[in-house]
Backbone as CSV, one residue per row, in Angstrom:
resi,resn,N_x,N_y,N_z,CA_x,CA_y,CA_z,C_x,C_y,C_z
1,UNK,35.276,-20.493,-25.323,33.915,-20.977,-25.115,33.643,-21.309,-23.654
2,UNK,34.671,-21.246,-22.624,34.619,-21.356,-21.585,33.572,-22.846,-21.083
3,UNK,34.271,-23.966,-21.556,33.513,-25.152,-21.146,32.233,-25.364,-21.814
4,UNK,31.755,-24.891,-22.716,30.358,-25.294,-23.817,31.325,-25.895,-24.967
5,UNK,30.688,-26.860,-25.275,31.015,-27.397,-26.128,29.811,-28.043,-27.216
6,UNK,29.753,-27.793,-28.609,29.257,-27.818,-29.753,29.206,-29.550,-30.513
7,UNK,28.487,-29.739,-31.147,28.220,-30.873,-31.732,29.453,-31.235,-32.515
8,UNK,29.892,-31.648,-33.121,31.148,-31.609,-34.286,29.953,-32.027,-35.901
9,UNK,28.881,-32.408,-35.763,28.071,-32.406,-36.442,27.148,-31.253,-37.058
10,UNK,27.562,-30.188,-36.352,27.326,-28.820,-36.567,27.669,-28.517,-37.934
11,UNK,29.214,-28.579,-37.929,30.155,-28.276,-39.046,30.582,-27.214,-39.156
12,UNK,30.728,-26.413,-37.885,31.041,-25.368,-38.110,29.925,-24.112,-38.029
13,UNK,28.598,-24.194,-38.525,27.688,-23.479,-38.395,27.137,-23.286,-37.081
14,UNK,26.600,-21.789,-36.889,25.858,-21.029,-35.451,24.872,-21.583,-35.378
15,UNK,24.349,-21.933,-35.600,22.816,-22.955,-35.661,23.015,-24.288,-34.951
16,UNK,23.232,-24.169,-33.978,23.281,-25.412,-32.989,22.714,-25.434,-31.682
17,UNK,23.064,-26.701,-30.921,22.697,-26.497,-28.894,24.464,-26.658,-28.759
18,UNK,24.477,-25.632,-27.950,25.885,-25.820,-26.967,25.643,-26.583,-25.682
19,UNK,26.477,-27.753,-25.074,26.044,-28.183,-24.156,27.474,-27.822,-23.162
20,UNK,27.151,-27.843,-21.583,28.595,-27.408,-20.466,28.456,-28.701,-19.649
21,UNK,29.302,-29.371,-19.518,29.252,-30.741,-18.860,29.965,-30.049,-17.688
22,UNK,29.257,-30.505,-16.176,29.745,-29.663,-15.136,29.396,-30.313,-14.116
23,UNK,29.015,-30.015,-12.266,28.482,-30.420,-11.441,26.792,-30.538,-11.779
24,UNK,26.270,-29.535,-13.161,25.373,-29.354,-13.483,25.384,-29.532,-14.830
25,UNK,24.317,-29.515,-15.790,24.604,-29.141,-17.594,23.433,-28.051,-17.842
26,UNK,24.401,-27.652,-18.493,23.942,-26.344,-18.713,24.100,-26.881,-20.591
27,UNK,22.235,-25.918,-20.692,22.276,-26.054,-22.632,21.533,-24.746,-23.512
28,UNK,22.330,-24.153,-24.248,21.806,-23.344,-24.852,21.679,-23.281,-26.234
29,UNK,21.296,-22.146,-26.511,21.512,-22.008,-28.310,22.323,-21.126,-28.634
30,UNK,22.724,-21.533,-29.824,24.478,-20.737,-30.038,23.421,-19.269,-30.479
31,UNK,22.169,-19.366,-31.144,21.516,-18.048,-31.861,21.133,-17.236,-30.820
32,UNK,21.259,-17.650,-29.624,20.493,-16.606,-28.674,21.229,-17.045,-27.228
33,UNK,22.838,-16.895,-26.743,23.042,-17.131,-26.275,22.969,-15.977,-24.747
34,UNK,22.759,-15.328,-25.097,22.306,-13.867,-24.321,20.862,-14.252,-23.627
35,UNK,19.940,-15.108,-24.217,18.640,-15.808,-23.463,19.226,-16.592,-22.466
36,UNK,20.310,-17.071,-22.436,20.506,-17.803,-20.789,20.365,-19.238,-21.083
37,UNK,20.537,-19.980,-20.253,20.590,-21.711,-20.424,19.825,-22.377,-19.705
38,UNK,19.336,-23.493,-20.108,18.849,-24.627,-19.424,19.759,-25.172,-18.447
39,UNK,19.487,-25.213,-17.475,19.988,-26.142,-16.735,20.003,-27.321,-15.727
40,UNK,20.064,-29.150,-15.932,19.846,-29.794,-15.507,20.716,-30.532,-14.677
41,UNK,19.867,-32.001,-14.281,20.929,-32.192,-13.069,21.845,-33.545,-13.824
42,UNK,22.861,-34.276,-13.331,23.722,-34.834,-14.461,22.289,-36.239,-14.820
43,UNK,21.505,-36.372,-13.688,20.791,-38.061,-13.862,19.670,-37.401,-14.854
44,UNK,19.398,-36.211,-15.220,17.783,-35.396,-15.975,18.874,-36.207,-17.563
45,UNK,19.987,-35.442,-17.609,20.962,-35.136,-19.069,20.919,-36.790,-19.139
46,UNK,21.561,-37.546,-18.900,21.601,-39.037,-18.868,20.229,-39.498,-19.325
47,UNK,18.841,-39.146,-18.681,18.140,-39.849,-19.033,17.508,-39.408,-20.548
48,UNK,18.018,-37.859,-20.863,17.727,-37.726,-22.287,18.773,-38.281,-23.242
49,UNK,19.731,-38.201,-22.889,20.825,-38.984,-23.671,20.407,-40.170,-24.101
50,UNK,20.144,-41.289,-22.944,20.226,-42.422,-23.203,18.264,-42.614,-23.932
51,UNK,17.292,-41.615,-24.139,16.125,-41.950,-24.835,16.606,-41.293,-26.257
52,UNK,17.732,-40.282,-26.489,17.880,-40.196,-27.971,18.443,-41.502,-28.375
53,UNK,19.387,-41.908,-27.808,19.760,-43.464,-28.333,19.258,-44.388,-29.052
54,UNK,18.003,-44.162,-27.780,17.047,-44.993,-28.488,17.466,-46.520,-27.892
């Protein structure tokens, strides 16, 4: 997978976001990974992280 890594909440199923924790994050979809990725900066990923929290 070369550094993407999958939910463990997945369960196993293609139907997910792959996320690449890096100098950058990079996020895609496992269904269309040939469309290319999002990619943000680590403080963008943090600030969605910490509003799913809640």
């Amino acid at each position: 997978m070369n550094g993407w890594r999958k939910s463990s909440y997945s369960g196993g199923q293609s139907d997910c976001v792959e996320v690449k924790l890096d100098h950058s994050i990079g996020v895609r979809d496992t269904k269309a990974r040939e469309q290319g990725q999002l990619t943000v900066t680590p403080a963008a990923w943090a600030a969605v992280v910490s509003a799913l929290r809640g």
